[in-house]
C-alpha positions in Angstrom: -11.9 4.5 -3.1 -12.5 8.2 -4.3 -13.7 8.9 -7.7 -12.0 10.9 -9.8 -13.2 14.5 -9.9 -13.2 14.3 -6.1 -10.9 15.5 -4.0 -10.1 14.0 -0.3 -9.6 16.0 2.8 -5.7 14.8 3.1 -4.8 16.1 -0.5 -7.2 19.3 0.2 -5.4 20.0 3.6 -1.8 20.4 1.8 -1.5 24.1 1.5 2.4 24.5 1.2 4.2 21.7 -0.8 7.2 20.4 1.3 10.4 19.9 -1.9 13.1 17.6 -1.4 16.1 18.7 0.4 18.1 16.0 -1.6 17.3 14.0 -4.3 18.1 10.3 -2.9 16.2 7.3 -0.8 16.9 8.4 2.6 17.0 4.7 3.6 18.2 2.8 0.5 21.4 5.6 0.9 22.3 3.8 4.1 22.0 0.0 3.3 23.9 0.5 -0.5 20.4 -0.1 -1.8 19.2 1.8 -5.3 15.8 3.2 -6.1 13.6 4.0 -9.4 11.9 7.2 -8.3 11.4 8.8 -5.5 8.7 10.7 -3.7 8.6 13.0 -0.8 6.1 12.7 2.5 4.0 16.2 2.9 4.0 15.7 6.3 7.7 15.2 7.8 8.9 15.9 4.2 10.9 12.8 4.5 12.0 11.8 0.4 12.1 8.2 -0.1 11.9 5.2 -3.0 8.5 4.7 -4.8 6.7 1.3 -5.7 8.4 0.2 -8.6 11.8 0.4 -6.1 13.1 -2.9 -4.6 12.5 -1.5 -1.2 9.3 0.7 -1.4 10.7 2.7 1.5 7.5 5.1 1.1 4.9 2.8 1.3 6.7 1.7 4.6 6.7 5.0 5.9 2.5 5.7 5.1 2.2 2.2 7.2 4.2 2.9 9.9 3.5 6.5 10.6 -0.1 7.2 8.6 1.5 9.8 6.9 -1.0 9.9 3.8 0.1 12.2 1.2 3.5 12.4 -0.9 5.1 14.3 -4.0 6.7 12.7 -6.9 10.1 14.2 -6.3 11.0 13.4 -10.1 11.9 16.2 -12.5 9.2 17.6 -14.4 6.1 15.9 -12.4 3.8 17.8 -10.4 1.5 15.2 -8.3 0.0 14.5 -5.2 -0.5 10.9 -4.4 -2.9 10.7 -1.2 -2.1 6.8 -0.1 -5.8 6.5 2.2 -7.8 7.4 -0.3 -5.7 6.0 -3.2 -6.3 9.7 -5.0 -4.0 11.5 -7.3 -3.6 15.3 -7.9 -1.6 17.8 -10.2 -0.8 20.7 -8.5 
């Protein structure tokens, strides 16, 4: 792991922050299932549940496709969360 007043490649390379189109769990939305927050992959822009959701649908996605940073996609928060290097970011 990174210490904290340095900043990893993946969160460096994100030059152009990829919103939310809509503000629900892509995947929880088709099996009925509900979410806490949700965050939103800077590389498909895919928005999807967090960590503290029963289905962590993000943390699936970073394992299956290696897609390492995301958004919070909650009001009011501006942060990058880079899942390799377990780094966070304001921005």
């Amino acid at each position: 792991m990174m210490q904290d007043d340095e900043t990893c490649q993946h969160l460096a390379a994100v030059t152009d922050i990829k919103q939310p189109q809509d503000y629900v769990c892509e995947e929880c939305i088709k099996t009925h299932s509900s979410w806490m927050h949700l965050r939103t992959c800077q590389t498909c822009g895919v928005t999807l549940c967090c960590d503290s959701s029963p289905n962590t649908h993000m943390t699936k996605h970073f394992h299956a496709t290696g897609h390492p940073v995301v958004i919070s996609a909650e009001a009011g928060e501006r942060w990058l969360w880079c899942y390799v290097d377990e780094l966070v970011q304001g921005y």
